[in-house]
C-alpha positions as CSV (number, residue, x, y, z in Angstrom):
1,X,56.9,115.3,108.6
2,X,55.5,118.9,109.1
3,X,55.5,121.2,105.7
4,X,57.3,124.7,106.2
5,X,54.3,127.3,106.1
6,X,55.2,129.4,102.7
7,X,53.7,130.0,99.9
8,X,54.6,130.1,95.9
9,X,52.6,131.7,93.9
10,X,49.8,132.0,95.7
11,X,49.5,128.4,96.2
12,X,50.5,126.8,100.1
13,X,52.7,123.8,100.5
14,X,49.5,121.8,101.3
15,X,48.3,122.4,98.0
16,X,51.2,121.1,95.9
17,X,51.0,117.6,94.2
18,X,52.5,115.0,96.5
19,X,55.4,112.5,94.5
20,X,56.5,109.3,96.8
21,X,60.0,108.6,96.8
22,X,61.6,105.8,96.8
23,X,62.3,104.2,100.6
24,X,65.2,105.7,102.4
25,X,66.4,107.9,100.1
26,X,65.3,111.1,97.5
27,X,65.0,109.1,94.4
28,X,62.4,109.5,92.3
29,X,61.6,106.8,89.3
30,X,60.3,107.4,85.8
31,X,57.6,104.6,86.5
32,X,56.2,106.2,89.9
33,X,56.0,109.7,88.0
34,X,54.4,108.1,85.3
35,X,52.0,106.3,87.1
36,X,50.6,109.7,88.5
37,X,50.3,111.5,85.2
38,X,48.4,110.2,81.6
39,X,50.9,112.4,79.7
40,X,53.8,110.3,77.7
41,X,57.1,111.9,77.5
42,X,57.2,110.6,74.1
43,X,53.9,112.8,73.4
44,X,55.6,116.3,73.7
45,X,54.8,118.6,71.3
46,X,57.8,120.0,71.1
47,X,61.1,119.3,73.2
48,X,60.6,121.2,76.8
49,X,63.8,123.2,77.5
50,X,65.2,124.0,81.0
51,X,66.5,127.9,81.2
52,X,67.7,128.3,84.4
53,X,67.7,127.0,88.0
54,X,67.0,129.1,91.7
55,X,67.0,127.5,95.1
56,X,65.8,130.1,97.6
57,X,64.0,129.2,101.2
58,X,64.6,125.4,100.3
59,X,62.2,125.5,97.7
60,X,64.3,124.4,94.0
61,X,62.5,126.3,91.0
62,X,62.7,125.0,87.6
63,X,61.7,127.7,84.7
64,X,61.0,126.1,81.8
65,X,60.5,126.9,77.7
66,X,57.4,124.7,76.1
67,X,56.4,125.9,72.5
68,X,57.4,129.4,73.1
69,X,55.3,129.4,76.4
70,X,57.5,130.1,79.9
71,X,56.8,128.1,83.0
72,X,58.2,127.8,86.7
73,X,57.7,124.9,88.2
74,X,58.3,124.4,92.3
75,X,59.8,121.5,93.9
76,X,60.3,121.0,98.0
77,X,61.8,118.1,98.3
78,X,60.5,116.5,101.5
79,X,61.7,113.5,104.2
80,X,59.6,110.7,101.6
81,X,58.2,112.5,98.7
82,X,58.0,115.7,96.5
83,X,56.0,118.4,96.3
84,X,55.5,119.4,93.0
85,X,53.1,123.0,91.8
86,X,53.6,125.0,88.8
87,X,52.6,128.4,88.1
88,X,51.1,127.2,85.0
89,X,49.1,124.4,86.1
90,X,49.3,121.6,89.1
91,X,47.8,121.7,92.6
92,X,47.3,118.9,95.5
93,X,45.5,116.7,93.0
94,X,46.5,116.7,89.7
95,X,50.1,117.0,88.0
96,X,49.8,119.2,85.0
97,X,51.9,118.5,81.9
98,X,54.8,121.1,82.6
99,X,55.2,119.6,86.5
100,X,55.5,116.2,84.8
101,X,57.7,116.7,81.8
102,X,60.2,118.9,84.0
103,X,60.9,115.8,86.2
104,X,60.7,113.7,83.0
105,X,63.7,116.2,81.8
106,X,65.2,115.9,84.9
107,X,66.0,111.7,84.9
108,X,69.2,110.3,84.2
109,X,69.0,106.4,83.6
110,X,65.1,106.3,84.7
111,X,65.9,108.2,87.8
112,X,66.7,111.5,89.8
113,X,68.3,112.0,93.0
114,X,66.9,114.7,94.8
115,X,69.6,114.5,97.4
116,X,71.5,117.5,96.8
117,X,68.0,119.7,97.3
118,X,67.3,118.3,100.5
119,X,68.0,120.4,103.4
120,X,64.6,120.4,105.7
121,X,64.3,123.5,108.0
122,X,67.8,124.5,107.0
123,X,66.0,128.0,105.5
124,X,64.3,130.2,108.2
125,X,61.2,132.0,106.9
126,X,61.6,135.3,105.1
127,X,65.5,134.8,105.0
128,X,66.9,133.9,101.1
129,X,70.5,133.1,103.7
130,X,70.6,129.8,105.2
131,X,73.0,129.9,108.7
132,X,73.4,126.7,107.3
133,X,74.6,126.2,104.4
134,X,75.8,127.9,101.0
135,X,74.1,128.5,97.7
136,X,76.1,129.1,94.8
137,X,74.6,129.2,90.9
138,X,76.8,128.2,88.6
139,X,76.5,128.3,85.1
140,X,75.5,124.5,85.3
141,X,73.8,124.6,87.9
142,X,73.3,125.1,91.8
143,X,75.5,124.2,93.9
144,X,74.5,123.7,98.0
145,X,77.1,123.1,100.5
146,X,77.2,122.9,103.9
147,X,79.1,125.4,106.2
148,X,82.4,124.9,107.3
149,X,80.7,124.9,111.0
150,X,78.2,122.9,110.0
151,X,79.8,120.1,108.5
152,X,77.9,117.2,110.3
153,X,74.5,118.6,109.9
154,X,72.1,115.7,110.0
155,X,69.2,115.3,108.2
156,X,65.6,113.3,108.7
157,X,67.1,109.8,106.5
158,X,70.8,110.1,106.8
159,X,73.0,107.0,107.3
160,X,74.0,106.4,111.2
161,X,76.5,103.8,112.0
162,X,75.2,100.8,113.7
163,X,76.2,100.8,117.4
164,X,73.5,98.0,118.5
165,X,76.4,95.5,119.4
166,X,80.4,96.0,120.2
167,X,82.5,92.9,119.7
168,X,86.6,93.3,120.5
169,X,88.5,91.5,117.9
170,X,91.0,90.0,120.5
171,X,94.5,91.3,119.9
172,X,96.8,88.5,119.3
173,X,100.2,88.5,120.8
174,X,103.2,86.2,120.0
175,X,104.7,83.8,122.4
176,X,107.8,81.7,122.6
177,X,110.7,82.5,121.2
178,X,110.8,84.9,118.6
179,X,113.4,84.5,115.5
180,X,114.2,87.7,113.8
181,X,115.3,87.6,109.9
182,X,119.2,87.7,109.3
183,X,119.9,91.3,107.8
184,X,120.9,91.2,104.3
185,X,122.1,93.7,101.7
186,X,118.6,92.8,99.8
187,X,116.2,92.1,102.7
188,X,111.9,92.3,102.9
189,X,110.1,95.4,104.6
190,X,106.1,95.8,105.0
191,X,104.0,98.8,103.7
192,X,101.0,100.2,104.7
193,X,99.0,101.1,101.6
194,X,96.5,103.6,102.5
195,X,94.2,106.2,99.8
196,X,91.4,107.9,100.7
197,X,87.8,105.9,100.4
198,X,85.5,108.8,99.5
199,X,87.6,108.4,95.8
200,X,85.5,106.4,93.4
201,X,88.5,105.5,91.1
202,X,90.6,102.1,92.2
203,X,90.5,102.5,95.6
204,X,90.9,99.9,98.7
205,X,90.7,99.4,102.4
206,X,93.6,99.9,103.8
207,X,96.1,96.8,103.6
208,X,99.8,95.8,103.8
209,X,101.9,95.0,101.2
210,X,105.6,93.5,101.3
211,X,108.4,95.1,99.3
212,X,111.9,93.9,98.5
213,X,114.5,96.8,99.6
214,X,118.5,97.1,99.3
215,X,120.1,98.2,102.5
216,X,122.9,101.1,103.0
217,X,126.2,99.8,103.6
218,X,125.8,99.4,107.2
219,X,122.3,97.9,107.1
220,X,120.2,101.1,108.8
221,X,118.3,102.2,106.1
222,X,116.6,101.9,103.2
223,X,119.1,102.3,99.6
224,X,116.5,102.1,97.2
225,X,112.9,99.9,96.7
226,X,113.3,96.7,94.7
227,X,109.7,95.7,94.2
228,X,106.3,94.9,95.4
229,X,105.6,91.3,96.6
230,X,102.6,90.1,95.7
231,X,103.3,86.0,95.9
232,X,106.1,83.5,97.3
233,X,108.4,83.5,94.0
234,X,108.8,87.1,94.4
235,X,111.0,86.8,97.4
236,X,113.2,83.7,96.3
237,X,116.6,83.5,97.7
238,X,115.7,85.7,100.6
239,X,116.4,84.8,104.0
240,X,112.6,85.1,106.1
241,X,111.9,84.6,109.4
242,X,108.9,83.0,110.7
243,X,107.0,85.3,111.3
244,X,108.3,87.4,108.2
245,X,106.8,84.1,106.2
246,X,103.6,84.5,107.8
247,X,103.3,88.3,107.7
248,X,103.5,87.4,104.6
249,X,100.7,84.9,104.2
250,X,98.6,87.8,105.9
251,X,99.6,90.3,103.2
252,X,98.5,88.2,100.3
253,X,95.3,87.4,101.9
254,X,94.7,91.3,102.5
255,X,95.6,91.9,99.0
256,X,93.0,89.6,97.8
257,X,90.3,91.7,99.1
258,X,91.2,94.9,99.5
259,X,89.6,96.7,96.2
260,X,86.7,98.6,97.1
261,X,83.9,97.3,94.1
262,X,81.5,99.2,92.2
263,X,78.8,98.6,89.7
264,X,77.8,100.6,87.2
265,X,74.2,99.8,88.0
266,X,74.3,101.0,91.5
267,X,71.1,102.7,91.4
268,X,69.3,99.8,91.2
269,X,68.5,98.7,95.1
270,X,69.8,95.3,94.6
271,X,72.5,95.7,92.4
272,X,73.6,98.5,95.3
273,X,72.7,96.0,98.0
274,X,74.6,93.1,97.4
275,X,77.3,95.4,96.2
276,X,77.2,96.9,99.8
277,X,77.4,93.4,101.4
278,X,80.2,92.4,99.9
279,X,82.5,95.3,100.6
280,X,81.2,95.0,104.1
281,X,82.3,91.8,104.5
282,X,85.7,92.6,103.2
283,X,86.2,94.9,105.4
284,X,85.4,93.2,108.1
285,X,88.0,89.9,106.9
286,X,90.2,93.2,106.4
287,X,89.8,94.3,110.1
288,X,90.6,90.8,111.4
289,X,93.2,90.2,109.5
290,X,95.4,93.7,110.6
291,X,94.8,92.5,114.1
292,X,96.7,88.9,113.5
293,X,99.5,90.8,111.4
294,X,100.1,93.7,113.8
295,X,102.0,91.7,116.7
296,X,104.1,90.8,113.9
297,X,104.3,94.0,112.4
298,X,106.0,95.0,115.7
299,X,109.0,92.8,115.0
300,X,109.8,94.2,112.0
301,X,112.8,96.9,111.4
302,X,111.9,98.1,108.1
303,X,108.3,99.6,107.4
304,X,106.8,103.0,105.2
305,X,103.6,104.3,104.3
306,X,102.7,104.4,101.1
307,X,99.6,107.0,100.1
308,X,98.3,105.2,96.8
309,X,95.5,107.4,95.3
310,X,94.1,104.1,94.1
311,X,94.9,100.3,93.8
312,X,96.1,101.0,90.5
313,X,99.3,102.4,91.9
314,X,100.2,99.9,94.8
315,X,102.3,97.4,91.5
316,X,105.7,97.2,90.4
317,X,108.3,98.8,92.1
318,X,107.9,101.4,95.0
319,X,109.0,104.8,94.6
320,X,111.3,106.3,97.0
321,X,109.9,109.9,97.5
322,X,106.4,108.5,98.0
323,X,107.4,106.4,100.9
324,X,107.5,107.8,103.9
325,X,108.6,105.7,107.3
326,X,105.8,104.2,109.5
327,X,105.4,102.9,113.1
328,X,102.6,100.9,114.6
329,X,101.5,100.2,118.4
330,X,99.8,98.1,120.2
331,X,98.2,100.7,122.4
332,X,94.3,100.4,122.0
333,X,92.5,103.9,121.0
334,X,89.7,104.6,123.5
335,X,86.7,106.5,121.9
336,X,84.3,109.0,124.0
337,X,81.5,111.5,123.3
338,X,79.9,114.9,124.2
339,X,76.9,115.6,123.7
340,X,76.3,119.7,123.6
341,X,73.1,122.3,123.6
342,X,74.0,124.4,121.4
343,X,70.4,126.2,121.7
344,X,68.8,125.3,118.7
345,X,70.1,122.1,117.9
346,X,72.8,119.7,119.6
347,X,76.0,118.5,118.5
348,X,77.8,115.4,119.4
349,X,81.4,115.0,119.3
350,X,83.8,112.2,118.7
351,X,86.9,112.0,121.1
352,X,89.6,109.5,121.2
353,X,92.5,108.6,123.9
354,X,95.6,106.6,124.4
355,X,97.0,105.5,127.5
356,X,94.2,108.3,128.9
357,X,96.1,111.2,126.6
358,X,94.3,112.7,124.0
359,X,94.6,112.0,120.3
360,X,94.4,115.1,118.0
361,X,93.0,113.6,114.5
362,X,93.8,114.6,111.4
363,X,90.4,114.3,108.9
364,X,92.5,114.6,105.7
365,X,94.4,111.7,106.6
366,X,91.8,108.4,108.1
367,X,93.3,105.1,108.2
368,X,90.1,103.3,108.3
369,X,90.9,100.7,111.0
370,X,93.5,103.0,112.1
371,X,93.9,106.5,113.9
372,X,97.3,108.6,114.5
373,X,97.6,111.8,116.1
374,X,97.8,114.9,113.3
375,X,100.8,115.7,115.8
376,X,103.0,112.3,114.9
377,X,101.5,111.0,111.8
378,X,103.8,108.5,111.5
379,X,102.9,106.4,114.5
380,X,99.7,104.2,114.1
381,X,97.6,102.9,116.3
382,X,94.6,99.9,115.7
383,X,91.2,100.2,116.8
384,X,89.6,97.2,118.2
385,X,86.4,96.5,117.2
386,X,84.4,97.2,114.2
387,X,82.4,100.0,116.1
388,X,84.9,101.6,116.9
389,X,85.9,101.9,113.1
390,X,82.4,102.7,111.7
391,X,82.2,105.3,113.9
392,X,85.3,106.8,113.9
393,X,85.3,106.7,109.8
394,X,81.8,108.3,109.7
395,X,83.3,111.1,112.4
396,X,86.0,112.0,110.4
397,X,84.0,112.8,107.4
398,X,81.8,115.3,109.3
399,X,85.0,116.7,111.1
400,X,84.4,114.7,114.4
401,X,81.2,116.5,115.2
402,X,77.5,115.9,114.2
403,X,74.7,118.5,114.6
404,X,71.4,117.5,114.7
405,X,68.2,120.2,115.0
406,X,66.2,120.0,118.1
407,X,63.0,119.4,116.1
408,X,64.5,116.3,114.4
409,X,66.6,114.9,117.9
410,X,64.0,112.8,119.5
411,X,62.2,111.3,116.2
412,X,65.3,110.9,114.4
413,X,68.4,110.7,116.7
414,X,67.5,110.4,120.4
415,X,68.3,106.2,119.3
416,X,71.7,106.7,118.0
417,X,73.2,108.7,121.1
418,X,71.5,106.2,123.5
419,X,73.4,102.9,121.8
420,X,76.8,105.0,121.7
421,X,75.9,105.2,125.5
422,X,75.5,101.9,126.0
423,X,79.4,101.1,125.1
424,X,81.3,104.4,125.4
425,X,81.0,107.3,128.1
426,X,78.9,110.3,126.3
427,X,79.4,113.2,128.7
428,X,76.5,116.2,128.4
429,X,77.8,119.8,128.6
């Protein structure tokens, strides 16, 4: 990709020391700096001290303190590598020693992440304001986030949702006739344990759960919460239906692989990899398994929502102010894009319908395979096929709209709107 035209220090972008990173992402590793300097980080003359941080014009500078000597050293962090210059030493072919033991400083576990200083042509020339986004220097640090407007902003490398093939997940419904539990003072209900995914801490997918419940007197509504079911023996000596007994079966199964894993060496490409396929095949068995349980769902009197904050919480025995009651349909959510000009970028947006009327998402509350309107957030409705999820979870994180810069639309995005095309309408405004 094309360098911005500034200059640091009397030194041009094309003169700063070039640093590959690692495929598809901003990661730098302590063996590919090291195999473009002689100097040892164990061969410091004394230890090199950090004393402050500046990120101005997209350009992160780094003033360092080396045996009483003061040194700034530049970093523009770029689509696959860094450019590196000091005002010490450093130029396009040759890493000096305060370039190189800066980034030494700057690893964590043999590593940096230069993902938070990437925001290519986000900084206009002669402007220290980005329309773009916020800087903020903390004590700590620098802090860069993006604008409330600009929420979606893509960049050169971001992660897209696959939209090369759409397959429905036919939606089961029941036949014959149906036998509905006997109501009972003590009596089985279903909840729909939901958190949000973005949380690193024991969260899940969301799944449903059973719970034992006591009735009011006259059998309408819920007394108080009994327990959780998580096996057969936790419902002796209550009456089930059929399909209560299978719902069942469909619970435990969801249960089984709804925790969202992590490893603690997730930096490492394979360790992250197969971590990844993993939760993606969860998800999917998840996403199969809703669609068999919600015909059944539909014949049952007694069902709540139940926001978690982790799977940590979803044991024991429910409690009553956290559940809140919950209805599912079998209306299928239709999604549809626009795609606008905006002048100097465009920005695609994420609609979604029911029954041809418009559903009003809430971001703060995504069901993952689910969607409700922000206006009855009580009533559910499934998606219905695993496109339609991916996309609709990676819209609601970027506030149903991406923006992409005209410069970086045919190269990097053109191939994303076409697939969405080729299974949803994209209208152009």
């Amino acid at each position: 990709m094309k360098t911005k035209s500034i200059t640091i220090a009397d030194k041009p972008l094309s003169r700063f020391y070039k640093l590959p990173l690692e495929k598809g992402s901003r990661v730098l590793r302590l063996a590919v700096l090291e195999s473009h300097c002689t100097l040892s980080a164990g061969k410091r003359p004394e230890p090199l001290g950090i004393t402050s941080l500046s990120f101005e014009q997209g350009l992160l500078t780094v003033t360092v303190k080396l045996g009483g000597e003061e040194a700034k050293v530049y970093i523009s962090v770029e689509y696959d590598c860094l450019l590196v210059s000091c005002s010490v030493d450093t130029d396009e072919s040759y890493l000096g020693r305060y370039a190189y033991l800066t980034l030494s400083a700057m690893m964590r576990s043999g590593y940096c992440d230069f993902q938070p200083y990437y925001w290519p042509a986000c900084f206009a020339l002669g402007n220290k304001r980005s329309r773009f986004v916020d800087v903020v220097k903390k004590p700590d640090g620098i802090t860069i986030t993006l604008k409330q407007k600009f929420r979606g902003l893509f960049r050169p490398g971001d992660d897209l949702p696959d939209v090369k093939e759409r397959a429905v997940v036919p939606r089961e419904r029941l036949s014959g006739k149906q036998v509905t539990a006997r109501l009972a003072p003590v009596s089985i209900g279903y909840c729909f344990a939901n958190t949000d995914l973005q949380h690193f801490h024991s969260n899940h997918y969301p799944f449903l759960v059973p719970y034992v419940f006591a009735a009011t007197a006259y059998l309408k509504t819920v007394k108080s919460f009994k327990r959780f079911v998580f096996n057969p023996h936790d419902v002796d000596g209550i009456s089930l239906s059929p399909q209560q007994e299978e719902l069942n079966r469909i619970c435990f199964a969801m249960k089984q692989i709804a925790a969202i894993r992590f490893s603690v060496n997730n930096h490492l490409p394979d360790t992250a990899a197969k971590t990844k396929a993993i939760n993606d095949a969860n998800q999917v068995a998840l996403f199969k398994l809703w669609h068999k349980a919600l015909p059944l769902l539909m014949q049952q009197r007694f069902m709540h929502y139940f926001y978690s904050y982790g799977l940590r919480n979803v044991t024991g025995k429910p409690v009553m102010r956290d559940m809140k009651l919950v209805e599912f349909a079998m209306e299928v959510p239709v999604l549809s894009f626009v795609l606008k000009d905006e002048g100097d970028y465009y920005e695609l947006q994420l609609k979604l319908k029911v029954k041809g009327k418009s559903l009003h998402l809430d971001r703060n509350q995504p069901g993952l395979f689910l969607v409700c309107d922000s206006a009855k957030s009580y009533l559910w409705y499934l998606l219905e096929a695993e496109m339609d999820y991916k996309l609709v979870w990676f819209f609601t994180k970027v506030n149903f709209r991406v923006q992409v810069l005209k410069r970086y639309y045919k190269e990097f995005f053109e191939e994303f709107v076409e697939g969405v095309g080729k299974w949803y309408e994209v209208k152009r405004g």
